[in-house]
C-alpha positions as CSV (number, residue, x, y, z in Angstrom):
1,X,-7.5,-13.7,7.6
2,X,-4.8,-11.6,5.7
3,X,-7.5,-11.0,2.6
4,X,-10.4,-9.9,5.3
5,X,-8.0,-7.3,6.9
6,X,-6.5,-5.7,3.1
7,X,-10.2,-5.3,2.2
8,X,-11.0,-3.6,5.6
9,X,-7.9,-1.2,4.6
10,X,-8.7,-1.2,0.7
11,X,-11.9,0.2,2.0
12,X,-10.7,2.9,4.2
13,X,-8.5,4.3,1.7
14,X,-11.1,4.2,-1.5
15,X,-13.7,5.4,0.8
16,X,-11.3,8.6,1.5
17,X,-12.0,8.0,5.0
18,X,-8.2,9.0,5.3
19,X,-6.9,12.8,4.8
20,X,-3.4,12.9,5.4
21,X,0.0,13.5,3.6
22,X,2.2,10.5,4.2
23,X,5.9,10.8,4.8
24,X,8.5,8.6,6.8
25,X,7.4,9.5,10.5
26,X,9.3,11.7,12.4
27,X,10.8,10.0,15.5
28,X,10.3,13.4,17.8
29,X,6.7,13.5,16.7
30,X,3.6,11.8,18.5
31,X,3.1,8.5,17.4
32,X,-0.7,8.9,17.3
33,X,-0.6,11.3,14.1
34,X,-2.8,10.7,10.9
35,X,0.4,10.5,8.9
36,X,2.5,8.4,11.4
37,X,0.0,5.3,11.9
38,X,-1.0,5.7,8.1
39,X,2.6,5.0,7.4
40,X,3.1,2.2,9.4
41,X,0.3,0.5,7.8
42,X,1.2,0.7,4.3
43,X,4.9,-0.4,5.1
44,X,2.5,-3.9,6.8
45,X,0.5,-4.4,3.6
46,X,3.7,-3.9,2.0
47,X,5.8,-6.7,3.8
48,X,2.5,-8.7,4.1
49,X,3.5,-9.3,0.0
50,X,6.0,-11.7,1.5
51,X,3.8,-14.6,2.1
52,X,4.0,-15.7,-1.5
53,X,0.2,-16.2,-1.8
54,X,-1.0,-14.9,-5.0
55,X,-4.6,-13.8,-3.4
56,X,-3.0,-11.7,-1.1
57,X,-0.6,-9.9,-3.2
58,X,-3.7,-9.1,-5.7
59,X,-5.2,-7.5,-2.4
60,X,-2.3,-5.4,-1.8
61,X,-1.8,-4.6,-5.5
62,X,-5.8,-3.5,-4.4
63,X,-5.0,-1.0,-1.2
64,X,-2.0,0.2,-2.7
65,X,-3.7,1.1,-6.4
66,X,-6.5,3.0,-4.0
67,X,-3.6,4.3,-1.8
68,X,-2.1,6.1,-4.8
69,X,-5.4,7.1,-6.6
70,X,-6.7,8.9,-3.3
71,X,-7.5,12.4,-3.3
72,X,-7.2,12.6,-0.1
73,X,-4.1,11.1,1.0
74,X,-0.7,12.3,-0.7
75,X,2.4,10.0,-0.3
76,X,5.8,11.4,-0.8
77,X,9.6,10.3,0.3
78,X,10.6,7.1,1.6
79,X,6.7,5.9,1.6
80,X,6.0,6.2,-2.0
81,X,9.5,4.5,-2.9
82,X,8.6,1.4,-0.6
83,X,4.6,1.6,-2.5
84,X,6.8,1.9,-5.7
85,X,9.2,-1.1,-5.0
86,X,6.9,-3.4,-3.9
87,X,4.7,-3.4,-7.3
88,X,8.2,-3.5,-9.2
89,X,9.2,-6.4,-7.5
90,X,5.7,-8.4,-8.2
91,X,6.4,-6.7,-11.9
92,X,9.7,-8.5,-12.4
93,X,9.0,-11.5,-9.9
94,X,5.6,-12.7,-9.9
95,X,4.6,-15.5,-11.3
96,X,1.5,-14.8,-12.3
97,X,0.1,-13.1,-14.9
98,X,-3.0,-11.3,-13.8
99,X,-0.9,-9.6,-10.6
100,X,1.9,-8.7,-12.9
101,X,-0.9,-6.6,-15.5
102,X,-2.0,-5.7,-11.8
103,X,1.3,-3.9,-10.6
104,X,2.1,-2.4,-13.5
105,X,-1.4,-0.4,-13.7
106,X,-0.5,0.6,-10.1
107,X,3.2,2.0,-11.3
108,X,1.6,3.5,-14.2
C-alpha cells in the first residue's frame, strides 16, 4: 500500500505536475496553498522512512531524489533540512547497501 502511494507522489513530482517553492508553512496562511500541502507531504514520505522496510525507503529515496531534481519545485528552510536528514540517516544507518549508494546520490 505504502510503495503504490510513493509512486503515485514519485510521479507527481518527476512529472513537474507541481510548481511551487517549498518552505515551513506559515500558520497565519491558508492551509490549502501549493506550498503548504506540498510540505506536509514531504515531511509524510519523510516519516514514512520509519517503517524499517527496505522497499519503502528505496521509494522515498525515489520522490525525494525527484523532489530535489525538480525544476519546478524549489525547497528551502526547515523543508530541505528534514529532505537532507532523512537521506543522512539511511546514509549512516541503513543496512543495506543499494539504499545507502541510493541516499548518498540524493545528498550529492
Amino acid at each position: 500500500m505504502y510503495d503504490e502511494a510513493l509512486d503515485c507522489i514519485f510521479k507527481l513530482f518527476s512529472l513537474n505536475l507541481i510548481k511551487t517553492e517549498i518552505e515551513h508553512p506559515d500558520p497565519n496562511s491558508n492551509f490549502d496553498s501549493n506550498s503548504n500541502i506540498v510540505y506536509k507531504i514531504i515531511d509524510l514520505v519523510c516519516k514514512s522512512m520509519g517503517l524499517g522496510e527496505e522497499q519503502i525507503e528505496l521509494s522515498v529515496l525515489r520522490v525525494l531524489h525527484s523532489t530535489v531534481r525538480s525544476p519546478t519545485m524549489l525547497i528551502r528552510g526547515d523543508c530541505l533540512v528534514h529532505v537532507v536528514r532523512t537521506c543522512y540517516n539511511v546514509y549512516l544507518g541503513g543496512l543495506n547497501g543499494t539504499n545507502q549508494l541510493c541516499a548518498k546520490f540524493v545528498l550529492t
